[in-house]
OpenMM code with the backbone's topology and positions (N, CA, C; nanometers):
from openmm import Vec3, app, unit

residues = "UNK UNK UNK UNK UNK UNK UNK UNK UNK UNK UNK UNK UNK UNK UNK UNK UNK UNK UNK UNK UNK UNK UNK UNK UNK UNK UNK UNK UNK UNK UNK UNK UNK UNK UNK UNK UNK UNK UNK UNK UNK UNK UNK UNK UNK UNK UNK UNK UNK UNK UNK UNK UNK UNK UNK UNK UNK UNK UNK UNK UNK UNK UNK UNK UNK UNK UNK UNK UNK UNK UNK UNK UNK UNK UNK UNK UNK UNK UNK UNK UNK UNK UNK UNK UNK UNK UNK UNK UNK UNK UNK UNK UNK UNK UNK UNK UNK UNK UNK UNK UNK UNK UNK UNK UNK UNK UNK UNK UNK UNK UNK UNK UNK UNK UNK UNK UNK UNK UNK UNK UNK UNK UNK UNK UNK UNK UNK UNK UNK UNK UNK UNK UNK UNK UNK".split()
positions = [
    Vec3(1.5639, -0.1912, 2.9330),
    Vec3(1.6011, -0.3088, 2.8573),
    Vec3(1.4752, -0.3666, 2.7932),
    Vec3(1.4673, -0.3873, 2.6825),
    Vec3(1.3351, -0.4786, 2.5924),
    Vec3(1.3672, -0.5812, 2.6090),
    Vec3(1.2664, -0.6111, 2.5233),
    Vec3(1.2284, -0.7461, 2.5116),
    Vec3(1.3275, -0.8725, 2.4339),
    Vec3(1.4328, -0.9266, 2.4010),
    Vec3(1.4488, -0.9847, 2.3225),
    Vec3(1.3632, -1.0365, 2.1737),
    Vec3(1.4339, -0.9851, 2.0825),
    Vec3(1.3499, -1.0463, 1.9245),
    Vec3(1.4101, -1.1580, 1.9012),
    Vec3(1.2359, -1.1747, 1.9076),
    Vec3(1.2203, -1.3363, 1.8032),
    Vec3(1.2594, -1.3034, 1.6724),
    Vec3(1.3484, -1.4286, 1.6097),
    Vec3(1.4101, -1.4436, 1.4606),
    Vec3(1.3701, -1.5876, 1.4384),
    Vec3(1.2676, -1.5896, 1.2879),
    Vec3(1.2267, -1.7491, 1.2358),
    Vec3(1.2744, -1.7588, 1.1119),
    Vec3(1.3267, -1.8307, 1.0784),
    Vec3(1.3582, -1.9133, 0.9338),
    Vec3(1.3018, -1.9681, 0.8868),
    Vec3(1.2012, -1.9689, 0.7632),
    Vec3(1.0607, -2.0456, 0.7333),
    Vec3(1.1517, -2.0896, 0.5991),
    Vec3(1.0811, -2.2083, 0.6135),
    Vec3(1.0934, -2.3248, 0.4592),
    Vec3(1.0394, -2.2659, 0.3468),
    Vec3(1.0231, -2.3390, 0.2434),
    Vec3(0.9732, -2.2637, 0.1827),
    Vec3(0.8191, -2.2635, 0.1307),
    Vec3(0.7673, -2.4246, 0.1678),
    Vec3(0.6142, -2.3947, 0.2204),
    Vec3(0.5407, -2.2695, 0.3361),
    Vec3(0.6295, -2.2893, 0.4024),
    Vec3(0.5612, -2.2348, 0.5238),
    Vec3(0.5589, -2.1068, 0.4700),
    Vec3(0.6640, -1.9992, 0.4247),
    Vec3(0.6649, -1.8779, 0.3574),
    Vec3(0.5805, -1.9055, 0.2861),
    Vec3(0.5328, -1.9760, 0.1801),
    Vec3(0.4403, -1.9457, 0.0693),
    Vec3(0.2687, -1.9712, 0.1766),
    Vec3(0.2594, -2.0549, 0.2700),
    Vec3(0.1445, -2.0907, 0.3021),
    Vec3(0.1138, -1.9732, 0.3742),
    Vec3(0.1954, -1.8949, 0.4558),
    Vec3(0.1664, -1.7809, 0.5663),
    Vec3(0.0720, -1.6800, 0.4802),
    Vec3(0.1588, -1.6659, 0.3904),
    Vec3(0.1064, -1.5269, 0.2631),
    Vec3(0.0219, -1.5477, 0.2142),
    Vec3(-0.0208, -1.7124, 0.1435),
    Vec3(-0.0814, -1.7304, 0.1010),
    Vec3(-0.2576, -1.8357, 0.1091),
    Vec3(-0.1990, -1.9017, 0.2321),
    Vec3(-0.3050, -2.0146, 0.2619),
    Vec3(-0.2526, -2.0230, 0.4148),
    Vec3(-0.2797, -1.9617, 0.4903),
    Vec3(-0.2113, -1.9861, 0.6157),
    Vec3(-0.3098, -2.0559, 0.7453),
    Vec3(-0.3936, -2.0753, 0.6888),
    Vec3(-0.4579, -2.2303, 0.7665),
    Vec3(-0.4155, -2.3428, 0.7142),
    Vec3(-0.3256, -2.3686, 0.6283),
    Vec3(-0.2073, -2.4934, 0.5840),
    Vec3(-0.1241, -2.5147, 0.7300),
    Vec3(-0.0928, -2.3970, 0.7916),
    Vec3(-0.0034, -2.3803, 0.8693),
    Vec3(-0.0338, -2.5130, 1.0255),
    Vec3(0.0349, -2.5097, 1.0721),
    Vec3(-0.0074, -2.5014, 1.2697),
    Vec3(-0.0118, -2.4306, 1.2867),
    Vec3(-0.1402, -2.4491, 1.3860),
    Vec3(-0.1795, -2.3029, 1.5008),
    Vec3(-0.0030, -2.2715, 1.5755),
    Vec3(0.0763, -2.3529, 1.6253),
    Vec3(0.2263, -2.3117, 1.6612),
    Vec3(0.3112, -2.2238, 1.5398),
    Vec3(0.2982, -2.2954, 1.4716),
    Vec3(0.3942, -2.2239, 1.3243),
    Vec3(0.3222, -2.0865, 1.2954),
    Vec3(0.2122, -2.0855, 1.2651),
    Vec3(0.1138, -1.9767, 1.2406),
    Vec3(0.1505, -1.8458, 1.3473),
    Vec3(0.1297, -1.8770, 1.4563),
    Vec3(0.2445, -1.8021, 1.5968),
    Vec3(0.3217, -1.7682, 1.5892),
    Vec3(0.4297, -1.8224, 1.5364),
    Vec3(0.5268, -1.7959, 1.5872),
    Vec3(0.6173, -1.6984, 1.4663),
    Vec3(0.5668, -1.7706, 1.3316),
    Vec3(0.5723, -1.6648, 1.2068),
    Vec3(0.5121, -1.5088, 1.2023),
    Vec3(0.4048, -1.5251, 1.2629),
    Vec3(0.3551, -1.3976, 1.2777),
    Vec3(0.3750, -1.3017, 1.4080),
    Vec3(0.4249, -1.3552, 1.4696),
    Vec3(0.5003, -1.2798, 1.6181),
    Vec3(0.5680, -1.3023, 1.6204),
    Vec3(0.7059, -1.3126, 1.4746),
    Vec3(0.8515, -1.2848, 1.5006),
    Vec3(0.8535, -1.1457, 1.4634),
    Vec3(0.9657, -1.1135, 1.5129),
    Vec3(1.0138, -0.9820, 1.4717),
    Vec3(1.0675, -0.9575, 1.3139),
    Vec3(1.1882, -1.0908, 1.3197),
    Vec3(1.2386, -1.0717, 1.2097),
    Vec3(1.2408, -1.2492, 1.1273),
    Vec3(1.1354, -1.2566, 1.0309),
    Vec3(1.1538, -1.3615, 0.9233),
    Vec3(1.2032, -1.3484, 0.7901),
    Vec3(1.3062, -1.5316, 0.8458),
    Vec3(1.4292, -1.4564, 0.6930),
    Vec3(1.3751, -1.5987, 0.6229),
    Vec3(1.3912, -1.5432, 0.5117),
    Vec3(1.3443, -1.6352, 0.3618),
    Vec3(1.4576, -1.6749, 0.3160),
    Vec3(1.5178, -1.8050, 0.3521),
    Vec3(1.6752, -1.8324, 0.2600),
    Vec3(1.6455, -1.7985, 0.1273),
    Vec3(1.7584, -1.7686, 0.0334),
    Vec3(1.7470, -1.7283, -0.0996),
    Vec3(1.7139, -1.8195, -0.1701),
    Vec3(1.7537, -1.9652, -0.1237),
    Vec3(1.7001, -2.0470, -0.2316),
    Vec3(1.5659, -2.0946, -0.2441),
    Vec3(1.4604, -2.0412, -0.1224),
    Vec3(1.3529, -2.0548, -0.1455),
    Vec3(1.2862, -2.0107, -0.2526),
    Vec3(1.3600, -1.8597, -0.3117),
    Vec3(1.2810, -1.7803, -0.3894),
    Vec3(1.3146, -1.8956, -0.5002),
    Vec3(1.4283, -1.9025, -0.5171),
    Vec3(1.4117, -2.0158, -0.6455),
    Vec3(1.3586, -2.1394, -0.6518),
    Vec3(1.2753, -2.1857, -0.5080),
    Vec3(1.2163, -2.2699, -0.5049),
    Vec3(1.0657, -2.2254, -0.5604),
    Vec3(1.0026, -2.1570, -0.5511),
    Vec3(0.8827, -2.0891, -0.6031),
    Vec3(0.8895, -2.0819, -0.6946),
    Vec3(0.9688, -1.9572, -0.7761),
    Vec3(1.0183, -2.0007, -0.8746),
    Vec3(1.0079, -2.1203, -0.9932),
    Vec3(1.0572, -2.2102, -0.9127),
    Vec3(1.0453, -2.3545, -1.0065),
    Vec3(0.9246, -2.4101, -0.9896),
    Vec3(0.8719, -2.3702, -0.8495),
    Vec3(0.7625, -2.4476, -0.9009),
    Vec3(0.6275, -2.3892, -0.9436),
    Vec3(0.6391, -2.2475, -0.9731),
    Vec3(0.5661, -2.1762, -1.0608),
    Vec3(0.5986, -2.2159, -1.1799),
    Vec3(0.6920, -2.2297, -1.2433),
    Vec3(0.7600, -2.2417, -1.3679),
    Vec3(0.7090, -2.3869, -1.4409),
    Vec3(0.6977, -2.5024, -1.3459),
    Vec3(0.6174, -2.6188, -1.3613),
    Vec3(0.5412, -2.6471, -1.3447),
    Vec3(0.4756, -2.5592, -1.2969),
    Vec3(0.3425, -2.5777, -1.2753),
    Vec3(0.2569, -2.6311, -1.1793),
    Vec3(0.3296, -2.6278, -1.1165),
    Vec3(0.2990, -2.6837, -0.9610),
    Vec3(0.2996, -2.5738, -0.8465),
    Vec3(0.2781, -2.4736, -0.8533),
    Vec3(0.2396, -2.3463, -0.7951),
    Vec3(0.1638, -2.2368, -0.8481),
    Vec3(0.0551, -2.2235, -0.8175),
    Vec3(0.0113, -2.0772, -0.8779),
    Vec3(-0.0089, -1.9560, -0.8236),
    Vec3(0.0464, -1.8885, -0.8508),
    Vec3(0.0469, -1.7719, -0.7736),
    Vec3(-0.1042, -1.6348, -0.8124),
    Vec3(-0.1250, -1.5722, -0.7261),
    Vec3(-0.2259, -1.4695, -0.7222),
    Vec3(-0.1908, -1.3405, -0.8247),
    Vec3(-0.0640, -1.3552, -0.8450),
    Vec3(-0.0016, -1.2135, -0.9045),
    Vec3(0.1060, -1.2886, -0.9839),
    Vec3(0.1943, -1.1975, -1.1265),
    Vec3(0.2844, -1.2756, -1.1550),
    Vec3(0.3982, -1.2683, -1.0683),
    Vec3(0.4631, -1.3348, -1.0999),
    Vec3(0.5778, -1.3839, -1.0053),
    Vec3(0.6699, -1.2673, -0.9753),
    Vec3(0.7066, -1.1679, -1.0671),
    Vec3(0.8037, -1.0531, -0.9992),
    Vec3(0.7338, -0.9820, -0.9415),
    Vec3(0.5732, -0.9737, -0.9552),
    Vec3(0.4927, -0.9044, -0.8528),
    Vec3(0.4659, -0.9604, -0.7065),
    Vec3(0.4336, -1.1040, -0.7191),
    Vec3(0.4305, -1.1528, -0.6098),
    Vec3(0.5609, -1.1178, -0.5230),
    Vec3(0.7241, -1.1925, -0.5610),
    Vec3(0.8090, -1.1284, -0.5078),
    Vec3(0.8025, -1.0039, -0.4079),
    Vec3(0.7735, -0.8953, -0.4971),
    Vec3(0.7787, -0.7612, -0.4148),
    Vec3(0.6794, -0.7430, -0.3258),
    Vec3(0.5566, -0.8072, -0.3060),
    Vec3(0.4366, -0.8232, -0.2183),
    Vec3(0.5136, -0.8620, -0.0902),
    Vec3(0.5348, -1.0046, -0.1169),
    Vec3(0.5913, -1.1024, -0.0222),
    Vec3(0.7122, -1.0265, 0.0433),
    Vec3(0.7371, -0.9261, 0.0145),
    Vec3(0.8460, -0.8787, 0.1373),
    Vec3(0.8194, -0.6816, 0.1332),
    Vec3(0.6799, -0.7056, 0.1054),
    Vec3(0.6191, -0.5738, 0.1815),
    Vec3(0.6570, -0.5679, 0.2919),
    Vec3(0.6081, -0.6528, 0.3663),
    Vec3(0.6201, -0.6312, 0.5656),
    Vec3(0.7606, -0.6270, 0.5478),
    Vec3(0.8166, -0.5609, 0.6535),
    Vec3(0.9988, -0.5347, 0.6649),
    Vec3(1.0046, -0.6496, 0.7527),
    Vec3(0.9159, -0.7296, 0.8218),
    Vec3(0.9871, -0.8141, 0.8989),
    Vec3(1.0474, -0.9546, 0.8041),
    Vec3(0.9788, -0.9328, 0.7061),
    Vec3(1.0332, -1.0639, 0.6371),
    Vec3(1.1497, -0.9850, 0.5563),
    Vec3(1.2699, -1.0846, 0.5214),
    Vec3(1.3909, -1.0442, 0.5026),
    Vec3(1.4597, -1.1670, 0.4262),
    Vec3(1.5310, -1.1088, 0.2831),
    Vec3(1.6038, -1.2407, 0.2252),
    Vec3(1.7121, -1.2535, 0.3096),
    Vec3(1.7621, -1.4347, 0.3229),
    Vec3(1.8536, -1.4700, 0.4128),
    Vec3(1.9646, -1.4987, 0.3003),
    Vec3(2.0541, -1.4248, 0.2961),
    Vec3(2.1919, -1.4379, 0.1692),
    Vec3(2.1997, -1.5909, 0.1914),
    Vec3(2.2722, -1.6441, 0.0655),
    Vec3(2.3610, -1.7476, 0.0271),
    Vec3(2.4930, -1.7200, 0.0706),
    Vec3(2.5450, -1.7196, 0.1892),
    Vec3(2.6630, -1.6715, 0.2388),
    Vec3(2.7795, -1.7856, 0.1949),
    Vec3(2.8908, -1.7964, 0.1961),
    Vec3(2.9956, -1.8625, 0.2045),
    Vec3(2.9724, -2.0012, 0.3343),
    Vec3(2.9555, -1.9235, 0.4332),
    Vec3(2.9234, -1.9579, 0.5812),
    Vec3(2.7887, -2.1113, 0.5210),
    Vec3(2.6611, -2.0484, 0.4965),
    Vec3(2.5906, -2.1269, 0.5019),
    Vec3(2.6238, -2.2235, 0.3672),
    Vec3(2.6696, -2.1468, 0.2605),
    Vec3(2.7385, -2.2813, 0.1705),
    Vec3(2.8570, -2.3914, 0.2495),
    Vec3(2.9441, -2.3930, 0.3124),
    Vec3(2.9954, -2.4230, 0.3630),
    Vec3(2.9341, -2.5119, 0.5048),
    Vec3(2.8658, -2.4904, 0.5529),
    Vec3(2.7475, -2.5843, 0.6738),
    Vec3(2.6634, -2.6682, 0.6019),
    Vec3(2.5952, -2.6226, 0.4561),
    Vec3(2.5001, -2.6979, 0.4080),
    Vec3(2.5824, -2.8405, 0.3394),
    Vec3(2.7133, -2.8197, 0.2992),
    Vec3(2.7657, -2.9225, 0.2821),
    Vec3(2.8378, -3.0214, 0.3552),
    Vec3(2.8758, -2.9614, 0.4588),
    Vec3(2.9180, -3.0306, 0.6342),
    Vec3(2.8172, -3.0813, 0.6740),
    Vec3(2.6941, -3.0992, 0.7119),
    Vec3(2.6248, -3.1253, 0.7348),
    Vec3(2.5964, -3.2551, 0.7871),
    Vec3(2.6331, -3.3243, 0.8780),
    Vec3(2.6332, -3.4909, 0.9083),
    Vec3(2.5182, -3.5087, 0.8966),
    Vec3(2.4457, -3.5495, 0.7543),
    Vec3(2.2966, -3.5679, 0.7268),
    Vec3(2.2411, -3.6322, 0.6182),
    Vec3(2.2230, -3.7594, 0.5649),
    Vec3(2.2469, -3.8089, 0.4579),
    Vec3(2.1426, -3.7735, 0.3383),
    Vec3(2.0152, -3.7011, 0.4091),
    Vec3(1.9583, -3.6022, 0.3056),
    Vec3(2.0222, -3.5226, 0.1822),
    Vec3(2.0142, -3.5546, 0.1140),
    Vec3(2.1337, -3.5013, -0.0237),
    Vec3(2.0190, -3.3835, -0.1202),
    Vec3(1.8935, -3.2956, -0.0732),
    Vec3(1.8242, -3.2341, -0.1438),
    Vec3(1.9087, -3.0784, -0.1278),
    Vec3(1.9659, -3.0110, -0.1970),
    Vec3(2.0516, -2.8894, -0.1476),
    Vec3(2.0013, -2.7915, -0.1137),
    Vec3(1.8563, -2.7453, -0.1573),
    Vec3(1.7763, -2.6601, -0.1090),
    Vec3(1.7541, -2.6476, 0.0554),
    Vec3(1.7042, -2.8048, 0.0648),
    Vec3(1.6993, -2.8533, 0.2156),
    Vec3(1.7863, -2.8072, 0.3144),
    Vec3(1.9020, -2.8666, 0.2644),
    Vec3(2.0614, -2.8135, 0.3284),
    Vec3(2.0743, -2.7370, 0.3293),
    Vec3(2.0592, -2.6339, 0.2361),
    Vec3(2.0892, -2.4806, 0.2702),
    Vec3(1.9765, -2.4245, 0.3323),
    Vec3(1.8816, -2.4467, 0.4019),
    Vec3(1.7263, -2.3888, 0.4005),
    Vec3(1.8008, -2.4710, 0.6130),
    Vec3(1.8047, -2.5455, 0.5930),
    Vec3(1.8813, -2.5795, 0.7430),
    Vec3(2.0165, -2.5242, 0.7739),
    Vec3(2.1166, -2.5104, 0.6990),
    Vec3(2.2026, -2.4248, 0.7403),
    Vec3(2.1889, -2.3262, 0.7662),
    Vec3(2.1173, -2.2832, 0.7115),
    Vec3(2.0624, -2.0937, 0.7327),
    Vec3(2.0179, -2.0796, 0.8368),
    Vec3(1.9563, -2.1673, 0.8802),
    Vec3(1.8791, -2.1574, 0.9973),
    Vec3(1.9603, -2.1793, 1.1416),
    Vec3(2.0602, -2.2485, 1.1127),
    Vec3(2.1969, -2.2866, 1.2076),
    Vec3(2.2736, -2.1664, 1.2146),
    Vec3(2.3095, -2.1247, 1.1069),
    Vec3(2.3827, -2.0354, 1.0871),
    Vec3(2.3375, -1.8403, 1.1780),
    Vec3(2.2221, -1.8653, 1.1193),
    Vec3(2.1484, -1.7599, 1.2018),
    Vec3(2.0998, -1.7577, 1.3731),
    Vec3(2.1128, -1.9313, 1.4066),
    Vec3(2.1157, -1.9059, 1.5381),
    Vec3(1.9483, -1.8928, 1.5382),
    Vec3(1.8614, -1.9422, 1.4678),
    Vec3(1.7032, -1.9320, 1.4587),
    Vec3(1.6240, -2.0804, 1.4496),
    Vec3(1.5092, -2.0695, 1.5329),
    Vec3(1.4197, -2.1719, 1.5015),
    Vec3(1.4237, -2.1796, 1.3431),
    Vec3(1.3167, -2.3245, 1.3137),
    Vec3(1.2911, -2.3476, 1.1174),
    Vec3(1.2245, -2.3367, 1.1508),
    Vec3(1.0427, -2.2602, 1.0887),
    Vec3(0.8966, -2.3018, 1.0582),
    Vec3(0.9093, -2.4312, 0.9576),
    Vec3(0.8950, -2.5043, 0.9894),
    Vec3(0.8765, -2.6457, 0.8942),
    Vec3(0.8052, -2.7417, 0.9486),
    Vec3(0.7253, -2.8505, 0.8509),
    Vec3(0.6149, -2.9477, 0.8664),
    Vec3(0.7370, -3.0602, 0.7982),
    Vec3(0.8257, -3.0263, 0.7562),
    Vec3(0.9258, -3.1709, 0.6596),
    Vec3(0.9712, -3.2268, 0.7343),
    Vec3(0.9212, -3.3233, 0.7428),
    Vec3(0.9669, -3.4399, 0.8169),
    Vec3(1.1066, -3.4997, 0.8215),
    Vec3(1.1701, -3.4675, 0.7050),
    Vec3(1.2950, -3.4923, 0.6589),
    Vec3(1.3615, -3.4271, 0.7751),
    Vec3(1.3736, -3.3352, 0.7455),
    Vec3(1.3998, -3.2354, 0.8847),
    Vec3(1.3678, -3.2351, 0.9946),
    Vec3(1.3046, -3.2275, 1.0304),
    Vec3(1.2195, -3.2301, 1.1311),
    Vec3(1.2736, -3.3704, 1.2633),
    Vec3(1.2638, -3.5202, 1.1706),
    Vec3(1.3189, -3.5873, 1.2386),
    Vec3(1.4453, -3.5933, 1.2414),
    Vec3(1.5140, -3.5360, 1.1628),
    Vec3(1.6631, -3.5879, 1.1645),
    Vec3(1.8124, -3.5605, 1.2708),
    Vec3(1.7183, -3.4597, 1.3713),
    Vec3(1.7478, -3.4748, 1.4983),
    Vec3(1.9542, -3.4253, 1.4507),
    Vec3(1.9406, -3.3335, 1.3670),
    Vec3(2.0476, -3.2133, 1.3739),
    Vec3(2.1345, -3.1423, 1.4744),
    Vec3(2.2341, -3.1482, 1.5245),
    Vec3(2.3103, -3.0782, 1.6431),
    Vec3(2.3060, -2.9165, 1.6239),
    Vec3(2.2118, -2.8619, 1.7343),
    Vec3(2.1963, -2.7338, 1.6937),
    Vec3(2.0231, -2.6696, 1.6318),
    Vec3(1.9742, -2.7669, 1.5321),
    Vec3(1.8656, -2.7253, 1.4874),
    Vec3(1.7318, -2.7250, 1.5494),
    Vec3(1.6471, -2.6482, 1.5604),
    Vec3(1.5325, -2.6085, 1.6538),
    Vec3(1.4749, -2.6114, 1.5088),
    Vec3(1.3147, -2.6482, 1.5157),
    Vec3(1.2092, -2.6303, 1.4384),
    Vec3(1.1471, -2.6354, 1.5560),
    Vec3(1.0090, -2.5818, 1.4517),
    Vec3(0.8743, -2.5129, 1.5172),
    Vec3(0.7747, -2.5681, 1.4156),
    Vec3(0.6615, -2.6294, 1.4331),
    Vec3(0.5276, -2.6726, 1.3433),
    Vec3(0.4909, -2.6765, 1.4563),
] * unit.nanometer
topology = app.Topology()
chain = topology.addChain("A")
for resn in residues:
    res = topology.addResidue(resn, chain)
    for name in ("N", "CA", "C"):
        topology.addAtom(name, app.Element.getBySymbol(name[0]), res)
């Protein structure tokens, strides 16, 4: 019998800081991202990069469809679908946070049954039935 795998759900700082600046991180988050087995990137993160490459408020090392394919070299990182399921939780949600990225970036993480890597406080405090974070 093994070991049980670790599964993390990173925000979408924390994905960009690991890859990219990962003394942004916590020494905990930093851990626990890099000694999961399997890290899933909700989908709407990518379009969070995305936008904020697009405005200018991100710069990336490579262009952006290159970066993409970098960022999920390692097989442990993995896109987390836009399921029905997590559309459906992100809007249930007893949480008066109304950012949808957010919501779905926490449903996913419910949904999967996984810690969040997150520093958002939004989250973080809002003390969710079910939700585990890690910073």
């Amino acid at each position: 019998m093994g070991s049980p795998q670790l599964t993390v759900v990173v925000d979408t700082h924390a994905w960009v800081w690991f890859l990219t600046a990962p003394d942004r991180l916590s020494v905990k988050a930093r851990e626990i991202i890099g000694g999961a087995d399997k890290v899933f990137v909700p989908a709407i993160a990518c379009w969070e990069v995305a936008l904020l490459v697009f405005r200018g408020h991100l710069e990336l090392s490579l262009p952006m469809g290159d970066w993409f394919d970098a960022a999920f070299t390692d097989s442990r990182f993995r896109i987390a679908p836009l399921t029905p399921a997590i559309a459906i939780r992100a809007v249930s949600l007893d949480w008066p946070h109304r950012d949808p990225a957010d919501r779905l970036i926490v449903a996913t993480a419910l949904e999967l049954g996984a810690p969040l890597a997150t520093r958002d406080e939004r989250i973080t405090n809002a003390q969710i039935p079910g939700l585990l974070t890690a910073w």
